[in-house]
Chimera marker file (.cmm) of the C-alpha trace (Angstrom):
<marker_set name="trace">
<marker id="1" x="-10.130" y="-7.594" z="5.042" r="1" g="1" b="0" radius="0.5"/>
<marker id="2" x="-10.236" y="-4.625" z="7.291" r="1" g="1" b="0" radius="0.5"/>
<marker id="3" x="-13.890" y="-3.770" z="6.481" r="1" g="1" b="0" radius="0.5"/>
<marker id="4" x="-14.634" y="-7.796" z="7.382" r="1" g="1" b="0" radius="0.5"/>
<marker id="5" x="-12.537" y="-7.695" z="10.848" r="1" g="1" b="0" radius="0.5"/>
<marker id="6" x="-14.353" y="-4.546" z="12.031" r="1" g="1" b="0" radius="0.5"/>
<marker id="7" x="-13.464" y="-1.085" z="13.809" r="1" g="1" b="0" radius="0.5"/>
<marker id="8" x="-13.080" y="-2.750" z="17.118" r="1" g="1" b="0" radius="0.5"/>
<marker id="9" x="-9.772" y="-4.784" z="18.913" r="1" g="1" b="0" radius="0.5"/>
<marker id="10" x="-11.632" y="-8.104" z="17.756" r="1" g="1" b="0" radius="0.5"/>
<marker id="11" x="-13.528" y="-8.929" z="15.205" r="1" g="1" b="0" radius="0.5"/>
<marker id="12" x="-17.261" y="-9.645" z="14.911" r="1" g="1" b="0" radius="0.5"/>
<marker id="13" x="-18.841" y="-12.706" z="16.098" r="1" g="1" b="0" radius="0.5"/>
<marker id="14" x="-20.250" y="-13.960" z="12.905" r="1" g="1" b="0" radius="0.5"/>
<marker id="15" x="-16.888" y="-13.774" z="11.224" r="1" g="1" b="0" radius="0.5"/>
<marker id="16" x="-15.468" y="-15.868" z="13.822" r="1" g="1" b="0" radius="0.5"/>
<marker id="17" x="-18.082" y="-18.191" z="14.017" r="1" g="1" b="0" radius="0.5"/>
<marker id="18" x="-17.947" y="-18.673" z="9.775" r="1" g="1" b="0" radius="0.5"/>
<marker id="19" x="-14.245" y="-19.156" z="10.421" r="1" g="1" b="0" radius="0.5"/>
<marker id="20" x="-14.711" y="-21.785" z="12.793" r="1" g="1" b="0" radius="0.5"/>
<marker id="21" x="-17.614" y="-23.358" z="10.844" r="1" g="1" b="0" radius="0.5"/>
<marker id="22" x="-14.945" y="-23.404" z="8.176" r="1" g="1" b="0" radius="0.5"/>
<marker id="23" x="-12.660" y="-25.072" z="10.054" r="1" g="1" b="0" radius="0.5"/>
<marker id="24" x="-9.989" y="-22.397" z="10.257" r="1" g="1" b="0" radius="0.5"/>
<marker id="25" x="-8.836" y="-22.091" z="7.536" r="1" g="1" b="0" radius="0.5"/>
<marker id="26" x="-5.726" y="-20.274" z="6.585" r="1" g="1" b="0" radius="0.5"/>
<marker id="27" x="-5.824" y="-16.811" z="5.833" r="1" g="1" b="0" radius="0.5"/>
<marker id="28" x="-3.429" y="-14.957" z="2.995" r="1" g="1" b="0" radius="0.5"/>
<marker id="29" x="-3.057" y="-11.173" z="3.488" r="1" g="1" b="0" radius="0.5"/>
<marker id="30" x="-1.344" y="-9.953" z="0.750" r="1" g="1" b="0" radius="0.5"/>
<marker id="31" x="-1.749" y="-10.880" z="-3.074" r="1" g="1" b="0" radius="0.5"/>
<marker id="32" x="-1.346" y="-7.983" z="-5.789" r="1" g="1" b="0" radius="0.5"/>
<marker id="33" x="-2.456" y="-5.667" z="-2.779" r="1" g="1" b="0" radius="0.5"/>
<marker id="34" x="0.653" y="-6.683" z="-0.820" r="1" g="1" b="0" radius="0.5"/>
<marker id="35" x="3.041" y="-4.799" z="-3.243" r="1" g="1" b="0" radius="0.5"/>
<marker id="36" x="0.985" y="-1.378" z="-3.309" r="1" g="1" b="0" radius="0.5"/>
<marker id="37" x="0.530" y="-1.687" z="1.162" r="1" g="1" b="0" radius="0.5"/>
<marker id="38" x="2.342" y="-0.743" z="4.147" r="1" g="1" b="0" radius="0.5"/>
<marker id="39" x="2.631" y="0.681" z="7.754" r="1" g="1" b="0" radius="0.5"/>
<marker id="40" x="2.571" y="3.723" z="6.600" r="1" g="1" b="0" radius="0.5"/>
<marker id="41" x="0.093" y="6.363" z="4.629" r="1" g="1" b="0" radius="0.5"/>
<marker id="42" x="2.464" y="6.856" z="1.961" r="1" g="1" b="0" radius="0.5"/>
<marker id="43" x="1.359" y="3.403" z="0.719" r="1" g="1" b="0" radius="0.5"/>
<marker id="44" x="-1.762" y="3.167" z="-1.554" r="1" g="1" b="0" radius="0.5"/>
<marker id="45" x="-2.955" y="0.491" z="1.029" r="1" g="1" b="0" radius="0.5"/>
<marker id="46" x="-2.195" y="1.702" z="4.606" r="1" g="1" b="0" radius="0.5"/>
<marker id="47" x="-1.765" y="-0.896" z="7.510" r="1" g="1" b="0" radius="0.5"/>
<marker id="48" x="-2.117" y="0.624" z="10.716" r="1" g="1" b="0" radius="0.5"/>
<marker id="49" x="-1.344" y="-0.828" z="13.628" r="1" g="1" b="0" radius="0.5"/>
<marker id="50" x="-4.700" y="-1.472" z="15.290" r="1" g="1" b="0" radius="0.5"/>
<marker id="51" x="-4.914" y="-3.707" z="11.822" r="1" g="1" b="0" radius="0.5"/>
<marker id="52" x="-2.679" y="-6.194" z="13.360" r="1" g="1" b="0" radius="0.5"/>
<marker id="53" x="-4.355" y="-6.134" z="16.813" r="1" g="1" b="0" radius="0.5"/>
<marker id="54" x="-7.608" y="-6.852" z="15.249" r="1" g="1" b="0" radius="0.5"/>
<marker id="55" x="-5.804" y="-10.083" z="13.254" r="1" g="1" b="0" radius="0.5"/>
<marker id="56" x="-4.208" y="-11.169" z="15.928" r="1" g="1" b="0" radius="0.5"/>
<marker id="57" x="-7.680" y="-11.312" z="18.118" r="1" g="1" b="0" radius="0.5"/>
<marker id="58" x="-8.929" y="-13.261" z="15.224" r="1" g="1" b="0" radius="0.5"/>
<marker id="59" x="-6.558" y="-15.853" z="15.140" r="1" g="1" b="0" radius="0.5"/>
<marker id="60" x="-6.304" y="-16.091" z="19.090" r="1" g="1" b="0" radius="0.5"/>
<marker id="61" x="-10.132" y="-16.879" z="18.228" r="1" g="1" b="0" radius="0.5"/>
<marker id="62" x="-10.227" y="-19.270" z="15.673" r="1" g="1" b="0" radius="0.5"/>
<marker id="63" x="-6.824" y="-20.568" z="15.354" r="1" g="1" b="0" radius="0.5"/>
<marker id="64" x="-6.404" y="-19.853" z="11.656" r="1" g="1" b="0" radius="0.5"/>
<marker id="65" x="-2.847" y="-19.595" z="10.412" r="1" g="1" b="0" radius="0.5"/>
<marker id="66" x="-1.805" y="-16.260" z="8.757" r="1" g="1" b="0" radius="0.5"/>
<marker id="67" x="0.592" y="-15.888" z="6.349" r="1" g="1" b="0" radius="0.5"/>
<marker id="68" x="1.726" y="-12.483" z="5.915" r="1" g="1" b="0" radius="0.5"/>
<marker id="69" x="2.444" y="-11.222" z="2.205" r="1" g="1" b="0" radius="0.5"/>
<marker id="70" x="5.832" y="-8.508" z="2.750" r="1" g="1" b="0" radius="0.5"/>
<marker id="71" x="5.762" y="-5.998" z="-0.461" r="1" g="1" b="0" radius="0.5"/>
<marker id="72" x="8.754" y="-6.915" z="-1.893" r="1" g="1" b="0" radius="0.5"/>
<marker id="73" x="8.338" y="-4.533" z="-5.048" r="1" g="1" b="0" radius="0.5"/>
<marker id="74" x="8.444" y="-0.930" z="-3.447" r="1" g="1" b="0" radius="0.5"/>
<marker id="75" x="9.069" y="-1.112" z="0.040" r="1" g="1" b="0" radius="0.5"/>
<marker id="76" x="12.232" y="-0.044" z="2.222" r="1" g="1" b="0" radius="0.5"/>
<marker id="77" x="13.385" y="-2.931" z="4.622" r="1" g="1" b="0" radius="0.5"/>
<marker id="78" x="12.410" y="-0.873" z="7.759" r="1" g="1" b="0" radius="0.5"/>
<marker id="79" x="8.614" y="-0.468" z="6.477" r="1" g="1" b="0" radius="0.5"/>
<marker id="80" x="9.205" y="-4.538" z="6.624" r="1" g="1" b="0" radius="0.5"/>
<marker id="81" x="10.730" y="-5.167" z="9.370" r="1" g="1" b="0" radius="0.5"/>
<marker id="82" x="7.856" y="-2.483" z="11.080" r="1" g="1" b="0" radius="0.5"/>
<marker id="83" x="5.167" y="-4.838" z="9.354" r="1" g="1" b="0" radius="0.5"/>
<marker id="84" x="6.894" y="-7.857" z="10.576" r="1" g="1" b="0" radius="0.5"/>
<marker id="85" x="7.439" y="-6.435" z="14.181" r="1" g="1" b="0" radius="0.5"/>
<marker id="86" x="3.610" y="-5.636" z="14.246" r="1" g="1" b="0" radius="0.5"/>
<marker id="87" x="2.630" y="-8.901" z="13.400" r="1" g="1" b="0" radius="0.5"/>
<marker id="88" x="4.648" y="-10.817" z="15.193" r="1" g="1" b="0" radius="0.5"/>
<marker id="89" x="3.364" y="-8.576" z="18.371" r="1" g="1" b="0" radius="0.5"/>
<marker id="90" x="-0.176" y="-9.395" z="17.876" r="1" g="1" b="0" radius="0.5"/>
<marker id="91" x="-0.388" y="-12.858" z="15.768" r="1" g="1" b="0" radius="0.5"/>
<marker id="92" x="0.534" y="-16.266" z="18.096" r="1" g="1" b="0" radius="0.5"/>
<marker id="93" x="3.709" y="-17.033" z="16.633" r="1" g="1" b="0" radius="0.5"/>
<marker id="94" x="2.536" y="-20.903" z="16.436" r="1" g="1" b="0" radius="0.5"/>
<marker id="95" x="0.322" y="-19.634" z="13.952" r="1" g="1" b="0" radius="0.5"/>
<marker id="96" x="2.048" y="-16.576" z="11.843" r="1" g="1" b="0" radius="0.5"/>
<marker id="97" x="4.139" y="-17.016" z="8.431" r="1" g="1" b="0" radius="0.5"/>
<marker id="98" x="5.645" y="-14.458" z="6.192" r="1" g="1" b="0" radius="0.5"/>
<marker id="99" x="5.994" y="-14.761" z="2.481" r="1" g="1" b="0" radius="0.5"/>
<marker id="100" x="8.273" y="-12.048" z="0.078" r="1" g="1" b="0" radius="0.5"/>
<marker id="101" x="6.372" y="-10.454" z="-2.582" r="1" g="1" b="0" radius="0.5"/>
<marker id="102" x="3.938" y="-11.716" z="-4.715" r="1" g="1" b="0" radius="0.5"/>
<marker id="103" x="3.190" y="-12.589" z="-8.757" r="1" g="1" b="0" radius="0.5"/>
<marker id="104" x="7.037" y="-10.778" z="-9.421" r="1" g="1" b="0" radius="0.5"/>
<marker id="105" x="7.036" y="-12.260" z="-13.189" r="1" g="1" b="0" radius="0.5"/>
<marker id="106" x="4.448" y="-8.605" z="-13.321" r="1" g="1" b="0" radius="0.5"/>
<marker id="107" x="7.128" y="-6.479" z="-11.544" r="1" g="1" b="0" radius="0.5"/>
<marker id="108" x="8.393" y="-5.431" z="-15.155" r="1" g="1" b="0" radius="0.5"/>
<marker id="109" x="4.524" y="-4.365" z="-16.561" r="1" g="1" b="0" radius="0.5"/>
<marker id="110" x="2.145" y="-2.328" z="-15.597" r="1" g="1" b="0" radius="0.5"/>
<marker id="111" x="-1.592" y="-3.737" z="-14.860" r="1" g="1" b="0" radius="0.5"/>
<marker id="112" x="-4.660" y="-3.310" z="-13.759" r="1" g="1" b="0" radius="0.5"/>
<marker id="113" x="-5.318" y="-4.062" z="-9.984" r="1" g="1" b="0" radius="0.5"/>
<marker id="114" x="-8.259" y="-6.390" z="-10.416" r="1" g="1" b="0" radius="0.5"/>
<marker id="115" x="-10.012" y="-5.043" z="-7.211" r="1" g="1" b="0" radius="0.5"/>
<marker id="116" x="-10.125" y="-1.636" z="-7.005" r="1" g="1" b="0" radius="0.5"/>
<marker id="117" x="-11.249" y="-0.303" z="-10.644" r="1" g="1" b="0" radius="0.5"/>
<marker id="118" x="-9.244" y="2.485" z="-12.049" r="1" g="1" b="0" radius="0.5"/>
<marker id="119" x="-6.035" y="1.925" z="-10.004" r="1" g="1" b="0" radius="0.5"/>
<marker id="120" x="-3.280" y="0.966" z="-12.084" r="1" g="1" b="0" radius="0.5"/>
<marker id="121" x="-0.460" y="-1.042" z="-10.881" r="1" g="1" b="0" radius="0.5"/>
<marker id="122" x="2.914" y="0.520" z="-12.398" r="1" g="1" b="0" radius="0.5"/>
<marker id="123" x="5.837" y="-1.350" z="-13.256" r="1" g="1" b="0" radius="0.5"/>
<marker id="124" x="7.988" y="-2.323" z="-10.071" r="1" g="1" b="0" radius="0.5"/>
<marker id="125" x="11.634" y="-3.072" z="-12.219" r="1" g="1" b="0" radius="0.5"/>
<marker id="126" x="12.385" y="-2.677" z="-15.658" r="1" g="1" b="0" radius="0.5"/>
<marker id="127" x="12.028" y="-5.222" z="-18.663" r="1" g="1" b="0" radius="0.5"/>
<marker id="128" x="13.190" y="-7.703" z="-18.928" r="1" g="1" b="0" radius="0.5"/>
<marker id="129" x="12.851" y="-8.709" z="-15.472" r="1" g="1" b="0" radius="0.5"/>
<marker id="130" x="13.865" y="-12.359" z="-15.536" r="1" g="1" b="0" radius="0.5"/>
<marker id="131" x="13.781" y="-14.787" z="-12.986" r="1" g="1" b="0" radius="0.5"/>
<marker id="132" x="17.938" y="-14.523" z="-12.383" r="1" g="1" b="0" radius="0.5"/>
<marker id="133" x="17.688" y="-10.837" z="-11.132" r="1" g="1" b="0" radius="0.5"/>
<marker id="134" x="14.532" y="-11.654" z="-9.111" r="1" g="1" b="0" radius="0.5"/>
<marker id="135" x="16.298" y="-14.438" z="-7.491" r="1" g="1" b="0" radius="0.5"/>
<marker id="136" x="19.620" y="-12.491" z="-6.132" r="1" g="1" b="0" radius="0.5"/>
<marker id="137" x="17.310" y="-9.305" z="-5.275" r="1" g="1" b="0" radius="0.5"/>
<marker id="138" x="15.095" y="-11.845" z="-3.012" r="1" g="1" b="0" radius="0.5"/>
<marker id="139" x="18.002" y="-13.273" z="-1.568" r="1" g="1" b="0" radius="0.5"/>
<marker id="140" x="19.155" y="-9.798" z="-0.501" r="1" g="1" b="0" radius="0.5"/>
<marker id="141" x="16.287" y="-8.990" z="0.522" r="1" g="1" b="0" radius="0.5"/>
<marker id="142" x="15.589" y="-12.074" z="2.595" r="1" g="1" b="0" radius="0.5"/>
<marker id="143" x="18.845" y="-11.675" z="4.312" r="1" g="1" b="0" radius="0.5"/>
<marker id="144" x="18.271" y="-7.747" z="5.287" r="1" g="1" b="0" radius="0.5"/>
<marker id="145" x="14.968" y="-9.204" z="7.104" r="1" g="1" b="0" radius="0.5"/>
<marker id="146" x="17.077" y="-11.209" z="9.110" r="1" g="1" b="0" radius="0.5"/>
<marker id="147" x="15.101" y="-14.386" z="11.226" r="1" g="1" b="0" radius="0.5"/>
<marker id="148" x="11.333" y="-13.078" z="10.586" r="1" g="1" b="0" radius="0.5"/>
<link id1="1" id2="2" r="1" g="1" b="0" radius="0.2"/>
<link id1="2" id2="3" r="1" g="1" b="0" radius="0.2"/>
<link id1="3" id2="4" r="1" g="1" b="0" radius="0.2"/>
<link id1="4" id2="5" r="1" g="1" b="0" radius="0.2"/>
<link id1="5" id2="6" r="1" g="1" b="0" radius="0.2"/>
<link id1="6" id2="7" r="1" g="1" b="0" radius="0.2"/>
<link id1="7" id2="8" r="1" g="1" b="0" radius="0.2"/>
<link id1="8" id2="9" r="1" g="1" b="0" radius="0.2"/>
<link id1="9" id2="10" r="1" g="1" b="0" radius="0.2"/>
<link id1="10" id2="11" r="1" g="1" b="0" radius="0.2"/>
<link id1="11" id2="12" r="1" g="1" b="0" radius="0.2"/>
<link id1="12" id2="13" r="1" g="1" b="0" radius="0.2"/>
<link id1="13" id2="14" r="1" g="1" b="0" radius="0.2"/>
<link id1="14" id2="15" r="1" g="1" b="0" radius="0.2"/>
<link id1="15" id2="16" r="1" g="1" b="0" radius="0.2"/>
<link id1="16" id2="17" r="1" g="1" b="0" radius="0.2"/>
<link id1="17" id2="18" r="1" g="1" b="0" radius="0.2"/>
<link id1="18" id2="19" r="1" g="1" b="0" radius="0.2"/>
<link id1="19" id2="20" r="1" g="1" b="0" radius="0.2"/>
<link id1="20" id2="21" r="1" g="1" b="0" radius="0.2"/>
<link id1="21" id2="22" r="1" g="1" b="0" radius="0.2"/>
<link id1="22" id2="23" r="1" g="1" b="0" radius="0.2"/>
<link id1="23" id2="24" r="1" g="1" b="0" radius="0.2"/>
<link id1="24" id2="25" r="1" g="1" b="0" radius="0.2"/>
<link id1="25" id2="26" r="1" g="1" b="0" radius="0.2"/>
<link id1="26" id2="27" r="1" g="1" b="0" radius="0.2"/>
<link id1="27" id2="28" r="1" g="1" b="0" radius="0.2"/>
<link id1="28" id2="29" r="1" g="1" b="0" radius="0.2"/>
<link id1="29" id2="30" r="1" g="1" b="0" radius="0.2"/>
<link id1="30" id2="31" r="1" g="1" b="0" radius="0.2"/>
<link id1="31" id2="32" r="1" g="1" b="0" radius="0.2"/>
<link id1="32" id2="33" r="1" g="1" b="0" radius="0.2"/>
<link id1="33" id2="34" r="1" g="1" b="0" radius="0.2"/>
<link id1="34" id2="35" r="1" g="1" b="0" radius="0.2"/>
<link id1="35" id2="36" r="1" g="1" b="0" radius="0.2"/>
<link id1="36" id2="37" r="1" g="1" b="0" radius="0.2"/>
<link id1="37" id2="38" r="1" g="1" b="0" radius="0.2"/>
<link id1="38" id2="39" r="1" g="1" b="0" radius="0.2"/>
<link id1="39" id2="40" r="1" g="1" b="0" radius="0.2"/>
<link id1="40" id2="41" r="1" g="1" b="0" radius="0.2"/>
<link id1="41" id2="42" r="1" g="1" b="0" radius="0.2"/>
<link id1="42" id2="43" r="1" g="1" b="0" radius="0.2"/>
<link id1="43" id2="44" r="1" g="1" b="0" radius="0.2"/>
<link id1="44" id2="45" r="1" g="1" b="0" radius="0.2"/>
<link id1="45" id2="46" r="1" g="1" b="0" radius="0.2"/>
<link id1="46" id2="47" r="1" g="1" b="0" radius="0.2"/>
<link id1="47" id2="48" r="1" g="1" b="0" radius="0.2"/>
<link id1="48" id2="49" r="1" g="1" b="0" radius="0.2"/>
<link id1="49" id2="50" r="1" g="1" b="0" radius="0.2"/>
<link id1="50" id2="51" r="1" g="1" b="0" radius="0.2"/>
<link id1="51" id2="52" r="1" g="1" b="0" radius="0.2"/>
<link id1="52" id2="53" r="1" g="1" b="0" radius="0.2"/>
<link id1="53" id2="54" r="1" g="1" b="0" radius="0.2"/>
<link id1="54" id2="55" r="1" g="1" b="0" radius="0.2"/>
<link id1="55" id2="56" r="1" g="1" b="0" radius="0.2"/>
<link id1="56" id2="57" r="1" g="1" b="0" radius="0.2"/>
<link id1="57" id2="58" r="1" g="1" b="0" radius="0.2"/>
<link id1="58" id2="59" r="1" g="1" b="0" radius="0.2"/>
<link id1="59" id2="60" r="1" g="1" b="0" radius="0.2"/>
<link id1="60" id2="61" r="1" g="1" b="0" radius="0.2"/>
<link id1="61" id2="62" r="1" g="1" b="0" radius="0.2"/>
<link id1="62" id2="63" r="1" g="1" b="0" radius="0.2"/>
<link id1="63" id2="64" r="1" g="1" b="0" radius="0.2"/>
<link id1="64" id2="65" r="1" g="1" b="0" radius="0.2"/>
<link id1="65" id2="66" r="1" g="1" b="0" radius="0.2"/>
<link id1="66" id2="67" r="1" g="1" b="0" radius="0.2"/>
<link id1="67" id2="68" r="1" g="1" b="0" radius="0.2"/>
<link id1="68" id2="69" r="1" g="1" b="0" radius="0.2"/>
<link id1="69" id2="70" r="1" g="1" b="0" radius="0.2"/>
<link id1="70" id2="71" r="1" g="1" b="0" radius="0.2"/>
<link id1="71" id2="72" r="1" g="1" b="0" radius="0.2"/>
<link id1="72" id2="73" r="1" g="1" b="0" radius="0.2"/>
<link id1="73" id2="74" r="1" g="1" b="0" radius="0.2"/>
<link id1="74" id2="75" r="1" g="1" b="0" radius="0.2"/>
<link id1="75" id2="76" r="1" g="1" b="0" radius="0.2"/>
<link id1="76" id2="77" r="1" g="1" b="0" radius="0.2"/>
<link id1="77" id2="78" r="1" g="1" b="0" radius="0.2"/>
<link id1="78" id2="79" r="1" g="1" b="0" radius="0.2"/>
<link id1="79" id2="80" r="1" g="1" b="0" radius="0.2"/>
<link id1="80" id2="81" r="1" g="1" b="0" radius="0.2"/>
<link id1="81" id2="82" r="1" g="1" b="0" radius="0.2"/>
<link id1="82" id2="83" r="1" g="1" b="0" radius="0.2"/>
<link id1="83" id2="84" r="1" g="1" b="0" radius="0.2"/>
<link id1="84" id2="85" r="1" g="1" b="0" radius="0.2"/>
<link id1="85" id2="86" r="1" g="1" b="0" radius="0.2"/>
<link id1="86" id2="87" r="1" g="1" b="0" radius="0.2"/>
<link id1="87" id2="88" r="1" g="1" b="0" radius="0.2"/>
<link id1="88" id2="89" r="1" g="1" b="0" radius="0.2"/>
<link id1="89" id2="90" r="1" g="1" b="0" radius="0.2"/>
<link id1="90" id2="91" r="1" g="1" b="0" radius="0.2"/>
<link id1="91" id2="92" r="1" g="1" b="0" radius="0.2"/>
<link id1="92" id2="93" r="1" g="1" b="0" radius="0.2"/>
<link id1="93" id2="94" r="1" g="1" b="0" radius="0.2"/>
<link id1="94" id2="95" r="1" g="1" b="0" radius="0.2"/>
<link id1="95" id2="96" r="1" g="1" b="0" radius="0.2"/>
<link id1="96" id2="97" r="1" g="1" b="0" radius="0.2"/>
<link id1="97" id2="98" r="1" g="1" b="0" radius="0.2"/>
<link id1="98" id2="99" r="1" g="1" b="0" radius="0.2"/>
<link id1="99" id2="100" r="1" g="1" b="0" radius="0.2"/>
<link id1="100" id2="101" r="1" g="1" b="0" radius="0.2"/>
<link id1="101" id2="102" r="1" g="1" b="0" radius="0.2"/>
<link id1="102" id2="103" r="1" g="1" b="0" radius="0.2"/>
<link id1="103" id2="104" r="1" g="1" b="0" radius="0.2"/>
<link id1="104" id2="105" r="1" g="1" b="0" radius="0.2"/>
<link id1="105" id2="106" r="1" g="1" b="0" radius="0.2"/>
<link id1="106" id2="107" r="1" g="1" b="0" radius="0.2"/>
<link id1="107" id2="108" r="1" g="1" b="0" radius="0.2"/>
<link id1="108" id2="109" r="1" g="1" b="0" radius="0.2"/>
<link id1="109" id2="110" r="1" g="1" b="0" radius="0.2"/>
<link id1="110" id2="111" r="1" g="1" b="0" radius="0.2"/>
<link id1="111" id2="112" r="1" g="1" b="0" radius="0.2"/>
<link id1="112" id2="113" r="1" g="1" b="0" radius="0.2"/>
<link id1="113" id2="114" r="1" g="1" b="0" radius="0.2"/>
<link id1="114" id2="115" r="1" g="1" b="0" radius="0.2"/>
<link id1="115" id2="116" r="1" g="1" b="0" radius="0.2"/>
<link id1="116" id2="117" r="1" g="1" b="0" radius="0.2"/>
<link id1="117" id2="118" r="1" g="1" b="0" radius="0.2"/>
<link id1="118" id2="119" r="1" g="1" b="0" radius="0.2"/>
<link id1="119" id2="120" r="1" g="1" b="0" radius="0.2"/>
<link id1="120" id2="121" r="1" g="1" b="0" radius="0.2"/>
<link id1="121" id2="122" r="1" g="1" b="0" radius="0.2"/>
<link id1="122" id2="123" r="1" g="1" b="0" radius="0.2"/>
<link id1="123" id2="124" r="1" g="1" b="0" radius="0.2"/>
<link id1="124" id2="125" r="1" g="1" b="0" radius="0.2"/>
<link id1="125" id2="126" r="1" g="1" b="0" radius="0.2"/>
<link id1="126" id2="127" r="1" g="1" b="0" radius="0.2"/>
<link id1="127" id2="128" r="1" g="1" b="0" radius="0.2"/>
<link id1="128" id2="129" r="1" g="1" b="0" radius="0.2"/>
<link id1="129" id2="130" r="1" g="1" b="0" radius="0.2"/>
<link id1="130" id2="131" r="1" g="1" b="0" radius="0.2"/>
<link id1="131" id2="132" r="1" g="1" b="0" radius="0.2"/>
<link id1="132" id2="133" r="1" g="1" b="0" radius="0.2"/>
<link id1="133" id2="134" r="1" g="1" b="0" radius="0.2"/>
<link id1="134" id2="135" r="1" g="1" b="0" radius="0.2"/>
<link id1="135" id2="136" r="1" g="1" b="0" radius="0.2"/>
<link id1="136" id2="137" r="1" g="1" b="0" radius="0.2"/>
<link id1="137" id2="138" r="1" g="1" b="0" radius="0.2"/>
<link id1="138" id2="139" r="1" g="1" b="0" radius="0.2"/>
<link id1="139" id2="140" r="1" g="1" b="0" radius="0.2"/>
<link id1="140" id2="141" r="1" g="1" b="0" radius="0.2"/>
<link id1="141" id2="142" r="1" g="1" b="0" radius="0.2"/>
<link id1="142" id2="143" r="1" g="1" b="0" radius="0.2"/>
<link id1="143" id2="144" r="1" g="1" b="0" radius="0.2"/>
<link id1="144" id2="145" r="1" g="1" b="0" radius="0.2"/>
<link id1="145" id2="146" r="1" g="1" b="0" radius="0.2"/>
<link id1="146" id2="147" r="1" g="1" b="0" radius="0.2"/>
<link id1="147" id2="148" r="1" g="1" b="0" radius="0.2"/>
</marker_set>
């Protein structure tokens, strides 16, 4: 996504213009990726800020929605609450959502990340990792986030 939004504070004109074209359509930033990324370059996947500022000028553009994937399988709650903070500075709130981790039935395996050849995704939580334990860690989590 960064490489499509550009080095500038907005993104390209033909992106915008395919977005509209679309009809602007929601965008999803997050997915396997959103468990291995972060605000900082201790992440495999390193959001800086200007990322935000970029996103933001592209849904000020074309009034997409953006729902913002938190990594819910290795990061502390202040590397969330620093992604949240930066999105919520640049993204209209009218038009910004958050979801809490991603695909966490593969927290207990390791896998291949799809995209990126040769990186392997390690196991977030030991097996088993049922669906109990997920739900009472998200609910923790979810409350240490506080109204996002």
């Amino acid at each position: 996504m960064e490489k499509a939004l550009g080095a500038g504070p907005c993104p390209g004109a033909p992106l915008v213009a395919s977005l509209r074209e679309l009809g602007s359509p929601s965008l999803r930033i997050g997915g396997d990726s959103q468990d291995l990324a972060g605000p900082t370059a201790a992440y495999h996947f390193y959001i800086p800020a200007s990322f935000w500022t970029t996103l933001g000028c592209l849904a000020r553009e074309t009034g997409v929605q953006v729902t913002v994937g938190l990594n819910f399988a290795t990061s502390p709650v202040a590397d969330e609450l620093t992604t949240i903070a930066q999105a919520k500075q640049e993204i209209p709130a009218a038009q910004l959502s958050f979801s809490l981790g991603n695909e966490p039935d593969l927290y207990g395996i390791s896998h291949i990340f799809p995209d990126e050849p040769g990186v392997t995704v390690p196991a977030f939580r030991s097996s088993p990792w049922t669906a109990k334990e997920y739900a009472s860690e998200w609910q923790s989590r979810r409350a240490e986030l506080g109204q996002v």
